[in-house]
VOGU-3710 file (C-alpha; in Angstrom, 3 decimals, decimal comma):
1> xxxxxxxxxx> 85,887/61,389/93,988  84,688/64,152/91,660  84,402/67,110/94,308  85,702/67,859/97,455  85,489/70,565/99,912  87,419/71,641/102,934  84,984/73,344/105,470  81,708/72,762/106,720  80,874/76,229/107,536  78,333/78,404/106,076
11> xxxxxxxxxx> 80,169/78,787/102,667  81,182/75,061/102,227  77,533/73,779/103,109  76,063/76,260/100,675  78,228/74,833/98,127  77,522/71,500/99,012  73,810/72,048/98,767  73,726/73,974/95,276  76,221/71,199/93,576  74,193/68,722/94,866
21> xxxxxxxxxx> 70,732/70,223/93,403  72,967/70,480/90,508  73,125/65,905/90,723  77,393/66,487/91,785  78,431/64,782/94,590  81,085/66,091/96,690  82,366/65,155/99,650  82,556/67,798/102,663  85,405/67,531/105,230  85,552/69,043/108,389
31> xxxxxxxxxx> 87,596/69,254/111,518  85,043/69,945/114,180  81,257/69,474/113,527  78,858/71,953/111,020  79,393/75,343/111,458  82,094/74,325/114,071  84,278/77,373/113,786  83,941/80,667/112,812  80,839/80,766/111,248  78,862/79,439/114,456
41> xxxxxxxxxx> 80,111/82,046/116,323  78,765/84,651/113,853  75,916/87,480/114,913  74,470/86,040/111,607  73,196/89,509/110,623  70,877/88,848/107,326  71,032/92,297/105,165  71,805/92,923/101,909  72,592/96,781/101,978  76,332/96,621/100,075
51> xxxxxxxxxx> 78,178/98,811/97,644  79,357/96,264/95,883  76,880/95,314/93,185  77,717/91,618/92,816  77,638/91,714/96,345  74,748/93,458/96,574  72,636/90,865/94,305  73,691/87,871/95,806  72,880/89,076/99,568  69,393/89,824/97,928
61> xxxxxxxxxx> 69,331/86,517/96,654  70,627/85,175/100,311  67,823/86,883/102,175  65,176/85,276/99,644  66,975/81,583/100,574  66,317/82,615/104,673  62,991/83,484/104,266  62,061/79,940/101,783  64,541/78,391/103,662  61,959/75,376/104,454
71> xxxxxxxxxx> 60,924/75,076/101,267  64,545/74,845/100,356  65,684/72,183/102,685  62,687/69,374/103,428  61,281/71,747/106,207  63,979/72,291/108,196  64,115/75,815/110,000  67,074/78,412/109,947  66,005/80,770/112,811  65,447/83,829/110,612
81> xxxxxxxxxx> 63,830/86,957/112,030  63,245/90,075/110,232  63,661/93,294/112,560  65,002/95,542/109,962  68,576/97,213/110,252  69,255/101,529/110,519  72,483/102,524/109,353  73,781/105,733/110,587  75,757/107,376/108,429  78,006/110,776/108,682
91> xxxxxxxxxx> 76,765/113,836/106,175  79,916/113,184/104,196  78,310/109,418/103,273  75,326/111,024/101,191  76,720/110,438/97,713  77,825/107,066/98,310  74,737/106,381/100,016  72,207/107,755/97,622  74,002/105,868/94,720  73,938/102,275/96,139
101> xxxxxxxxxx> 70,918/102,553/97,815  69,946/103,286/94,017  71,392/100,168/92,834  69,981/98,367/96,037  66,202/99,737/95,413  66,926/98,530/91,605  66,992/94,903/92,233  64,111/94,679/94,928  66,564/95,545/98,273  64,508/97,786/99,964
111> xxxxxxxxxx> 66,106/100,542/101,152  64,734/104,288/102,249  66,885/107,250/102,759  66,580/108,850/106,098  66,974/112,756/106,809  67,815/113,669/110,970  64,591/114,932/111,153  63,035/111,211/110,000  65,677/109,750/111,739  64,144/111,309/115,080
121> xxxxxxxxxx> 60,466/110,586/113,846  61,151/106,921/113,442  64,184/105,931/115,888  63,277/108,411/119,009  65,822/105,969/121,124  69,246/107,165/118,712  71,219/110,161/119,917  72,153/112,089/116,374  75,532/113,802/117,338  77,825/112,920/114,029
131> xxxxxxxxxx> 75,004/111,432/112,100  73,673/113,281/109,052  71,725/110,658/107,079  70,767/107,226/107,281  69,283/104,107/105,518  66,678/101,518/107,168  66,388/98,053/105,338  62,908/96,865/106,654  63,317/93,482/105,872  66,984/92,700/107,433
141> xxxxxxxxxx> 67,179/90,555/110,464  69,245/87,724/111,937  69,349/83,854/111,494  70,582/80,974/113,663  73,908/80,063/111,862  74,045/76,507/113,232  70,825/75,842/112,487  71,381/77,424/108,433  74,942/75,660/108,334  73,796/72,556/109,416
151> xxxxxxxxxx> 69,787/72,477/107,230  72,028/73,447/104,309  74,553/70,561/104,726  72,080/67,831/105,920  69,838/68,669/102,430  73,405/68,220/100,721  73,677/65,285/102,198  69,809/63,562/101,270  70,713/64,644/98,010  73,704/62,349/97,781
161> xxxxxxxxxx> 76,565/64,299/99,180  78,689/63,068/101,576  80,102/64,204/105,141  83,456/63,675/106,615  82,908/65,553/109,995  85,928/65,064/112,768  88,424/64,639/109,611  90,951/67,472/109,920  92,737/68,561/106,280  95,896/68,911/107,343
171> xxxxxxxxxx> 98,068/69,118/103,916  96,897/69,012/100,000  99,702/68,490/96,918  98,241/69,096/93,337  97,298/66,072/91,207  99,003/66,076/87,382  95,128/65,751/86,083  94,156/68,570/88,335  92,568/68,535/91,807  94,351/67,636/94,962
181> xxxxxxxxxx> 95,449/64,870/96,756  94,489/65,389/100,488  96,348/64,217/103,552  93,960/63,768/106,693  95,068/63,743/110,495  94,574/60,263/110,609  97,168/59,294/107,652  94,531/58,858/105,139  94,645/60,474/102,199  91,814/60,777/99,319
191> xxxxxxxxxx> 92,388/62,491/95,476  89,283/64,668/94,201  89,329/66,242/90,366  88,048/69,214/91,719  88,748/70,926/95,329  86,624/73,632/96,946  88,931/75,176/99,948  86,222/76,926/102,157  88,294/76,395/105,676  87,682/79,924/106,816
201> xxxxxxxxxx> 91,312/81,048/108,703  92,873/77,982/107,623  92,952/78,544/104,210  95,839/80,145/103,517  97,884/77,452/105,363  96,470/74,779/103,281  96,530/76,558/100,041  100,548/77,214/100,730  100,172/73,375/100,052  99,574/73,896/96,117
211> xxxxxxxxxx> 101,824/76,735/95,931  99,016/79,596/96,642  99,941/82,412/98,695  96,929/84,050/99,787  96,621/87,555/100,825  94,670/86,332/104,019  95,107/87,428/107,408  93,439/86,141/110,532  92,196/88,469/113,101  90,300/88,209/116,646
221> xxxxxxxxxx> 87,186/89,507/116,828  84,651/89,419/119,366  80,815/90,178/120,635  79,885/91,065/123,638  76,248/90,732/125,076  73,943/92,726/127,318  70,510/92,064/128,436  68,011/94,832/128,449  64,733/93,925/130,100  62,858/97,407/127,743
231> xxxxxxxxxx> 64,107/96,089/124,491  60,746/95,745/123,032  61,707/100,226/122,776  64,497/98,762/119,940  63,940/95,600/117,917  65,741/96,847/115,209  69,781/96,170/114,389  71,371/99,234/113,825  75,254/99,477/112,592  77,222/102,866/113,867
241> xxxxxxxxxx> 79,284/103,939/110,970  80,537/107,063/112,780  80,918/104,784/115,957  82,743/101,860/114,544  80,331/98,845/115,951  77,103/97,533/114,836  74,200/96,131/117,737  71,309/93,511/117,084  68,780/92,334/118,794  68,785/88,679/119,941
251> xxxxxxxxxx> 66,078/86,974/120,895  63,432/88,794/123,312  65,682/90,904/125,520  68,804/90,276/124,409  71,766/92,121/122,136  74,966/91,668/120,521  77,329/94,261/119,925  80,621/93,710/117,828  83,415/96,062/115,932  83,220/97,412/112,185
261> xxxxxxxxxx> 86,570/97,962/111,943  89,846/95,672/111,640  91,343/94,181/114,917  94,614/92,931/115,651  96,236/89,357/113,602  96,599/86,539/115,329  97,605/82,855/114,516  94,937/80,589/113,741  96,049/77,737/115,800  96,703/79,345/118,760
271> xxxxxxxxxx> 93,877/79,152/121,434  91,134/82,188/120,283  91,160/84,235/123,880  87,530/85,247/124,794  86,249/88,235/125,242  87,538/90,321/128,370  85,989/93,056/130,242  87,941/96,495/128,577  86,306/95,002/125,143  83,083/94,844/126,855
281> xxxxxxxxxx> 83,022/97,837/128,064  84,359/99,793/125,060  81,542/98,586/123,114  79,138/99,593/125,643  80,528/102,591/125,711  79,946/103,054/122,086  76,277/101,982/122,326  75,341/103,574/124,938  76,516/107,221/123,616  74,340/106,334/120,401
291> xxxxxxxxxx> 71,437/104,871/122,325  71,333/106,456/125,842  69,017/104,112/127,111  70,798/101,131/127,052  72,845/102,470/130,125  69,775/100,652/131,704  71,355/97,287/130,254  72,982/94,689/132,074  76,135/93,227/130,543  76,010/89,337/130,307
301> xxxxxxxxxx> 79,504/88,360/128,977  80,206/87,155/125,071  82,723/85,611/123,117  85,758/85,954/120,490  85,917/84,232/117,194  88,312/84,402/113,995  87,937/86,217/110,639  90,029/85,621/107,903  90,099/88,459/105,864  92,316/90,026/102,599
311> xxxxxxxxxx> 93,397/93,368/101,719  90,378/95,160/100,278  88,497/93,604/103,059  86,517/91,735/99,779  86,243/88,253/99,242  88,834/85,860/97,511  86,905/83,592/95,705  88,325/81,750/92,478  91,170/78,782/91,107  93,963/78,861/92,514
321> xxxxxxxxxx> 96,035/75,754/90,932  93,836/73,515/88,085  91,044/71,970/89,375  91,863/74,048/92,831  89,149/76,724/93,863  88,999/78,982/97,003  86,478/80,670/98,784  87,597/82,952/101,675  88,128/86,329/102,842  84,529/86,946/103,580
331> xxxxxxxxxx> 84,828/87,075/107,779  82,189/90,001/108,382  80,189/89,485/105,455  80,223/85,367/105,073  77,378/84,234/107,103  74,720/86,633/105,172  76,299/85,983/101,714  76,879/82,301/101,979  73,287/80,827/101,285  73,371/82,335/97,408
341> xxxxxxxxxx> 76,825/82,516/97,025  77,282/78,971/97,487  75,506/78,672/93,922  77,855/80,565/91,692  80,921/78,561/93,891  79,323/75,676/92,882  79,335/76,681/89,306  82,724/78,041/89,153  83,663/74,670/90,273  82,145/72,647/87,729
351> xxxxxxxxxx> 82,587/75,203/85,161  79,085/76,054/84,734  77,588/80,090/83,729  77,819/81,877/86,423  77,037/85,714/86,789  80,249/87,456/85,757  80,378/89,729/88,810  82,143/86,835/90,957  85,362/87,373/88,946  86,424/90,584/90,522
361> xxxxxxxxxx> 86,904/88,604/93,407  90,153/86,424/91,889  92,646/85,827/93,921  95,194/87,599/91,065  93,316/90,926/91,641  96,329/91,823/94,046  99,092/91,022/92,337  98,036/92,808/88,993  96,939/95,600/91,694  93,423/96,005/91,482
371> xxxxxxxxxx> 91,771/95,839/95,086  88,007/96,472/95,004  86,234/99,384/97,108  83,855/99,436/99,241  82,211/99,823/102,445  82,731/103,445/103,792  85,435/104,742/105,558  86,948/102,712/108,030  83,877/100,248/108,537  85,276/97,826/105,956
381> xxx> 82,275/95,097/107,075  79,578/96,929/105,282  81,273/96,039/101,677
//
């Protein structure tokens, strides 16, 4: 086969869908079902207010494939709802803030500045202790991550790509031409020219395969949810910086709340332990000192996934052996990058022009030391 790809989450079903708009046919295998793991357990926040430039543009881009995404995929829906997102930022942000919000405004992100004064003229519900300026991106919102996984992988699919769902990689060794040679659960094995590893937490074991070691490490993080029966008072997503955890709205009276910040490693093949009630109620405990109001809320349980993350907290996208690409690292940011993304994978792959901003992200940028910044302070998720 000419392409393969290991991962039917967001990331490999982009890539999927832009090579096959491109007439290349890969074939997409995947332990569980679409968006199976990781990436349908996301909050699937849609925003595209980053630091990072590259980053920056392709979220734009992303948000532009949520709201078309019919026209993109033979009418199939993605669950997108625009509520807009307020980040609340400490004084000490201002520069940083005023500079990519710059950049941001540049390139058709919308982004205003907010003073505490606006802050309490616009979001009357948000207590202001530690917050000295903010930025609201009107047309942020949230998605249905199954739903966008799965629309973006079925279009791959009428287009002439091919699924291998229930097919767990489970060991790759490089081919002299290039590619890989891939050994499934089942003892079957299939060679591909070119590989696309998009497994999410299990990439780094199966890159180890080709003689890759990955900066990657896998941590637990979770969500909790509460119901709040006034939450037509706060439709908006707002992300804490000062607080460390970010809350959106879900459906009519529901929210998520999650961390910014880096949890604990774990093993990715040991069972992912849900959510438990001191996480629960540290988050709420967070939200409701920034929103006082949601003390009213009732607390209706939530979940744990994985992230697979590197250093920098960036992502590690590139080739790792000939013919071998990657395309991880990107837990916290994946789900909202993925749609746009997908197309410069899918042109790394195949060697097409792609914009020259993905090549920060190489793999080598840690060895040769060169870790990116971004994000600010501790709440690494914001990129």
């Amino acid at each position: 086969m000419e392409v393969a790809i290991i991962g039917a989450g967001i990331h490999g079903a982009s890539a999927a869908f832009h090579l096959a708009s491109m007439g290349i046919k890969s074939t997409v295998y995947e332990q569980a079902a679409p968006a199976g793991g990781p990436t349908g357990l996301s909050s699937a926040i849609c925003r595209a207010y980053y630091t990072n430039r590259y980053l920056a543009r392709i979220a734009h881009a992303s948000l532009e494939m949520f709201r078309k995404f019919g026209e993109l995929t033979g009418g199939r829906e993605c669950g997108f709802r625009q509520t807009g997102m307020v980040y609340l930022h400490p004084e000490a942000d201002a520069g940083a803030l005023y500079a990519a919000s710059s950049y941001m405004n540049s390139i058709g992100t919308r982004i205003e500045i907010l003073s505490p004064d606006e802050l309490t003229r616009e979001f009357p519900l948000v207590d202001l202790k530690d917050i000295g300026i903010a930025g609201w991106e009107p047309e942020a919102g949230y998605a249905d991550p199954v739903a966008t996984t799965a629309g973006l992988l079925a279009r791959a699919c009428e287009l002439g790509a091919e699924q291998r769902l229930y097919s767990r990689v489970v060991g790759l060794a490089p081919r002299h031409a290039g590619g890989a040679t891939l050994y499934l659960d089942g003892g079957e094995t299939a060679e591909c020219e070119k590989l696309l590893i998009a497994a999410g937490p299990w990439t780094k074991g199966l890159a180890a395969g080709l003689g890759a070691d990955l900066p990657l490490t896998v941590e637990r993080h979770y969500v909790a949810t509460i119901r709040w029966t006034e939450a037509r008072e706060m439709r908006y997503a707002h992300a804490d910086i000062v607080g460390g955890y970010y809350c959106k709205p879900e459906g009519d009276d529901l929210y998520c709340l999650g961390p910014l910040t880096a949890e604990p490693a774990v093993d990715p093949e040991d069972p992912v332990r849900g959510i438990d009630a001191a996480e629960s109620e540290a988050l709420a405990r967070l939200a409701t000192k920034r929103i006082p109001r949601l003390k009213e809320a009732q607390s209706t349980g939530g979940w744990a996934s994985l992230y697979d993350v590197s250093p920098d907290w960036m992502p590690v996208i590139g080739e790792i052996a000939p013919g071998v690409f990657v395309d991880a690292g990107t837990s916290g940011h994946g789900f909202k990058l993925g749609p746009a993304l997908g197309r410069d994978v899918a042109a790394l792959v195949t060697g097409n022009e792609v914009d020259e901003g993905i090549r920060e992200f190489a793999p080598e940028r840690f060895g040769s030391g060169r870790p990116l910044a971004a994000g600010y302070g501790t709440a690494r998720i914001l990129g």
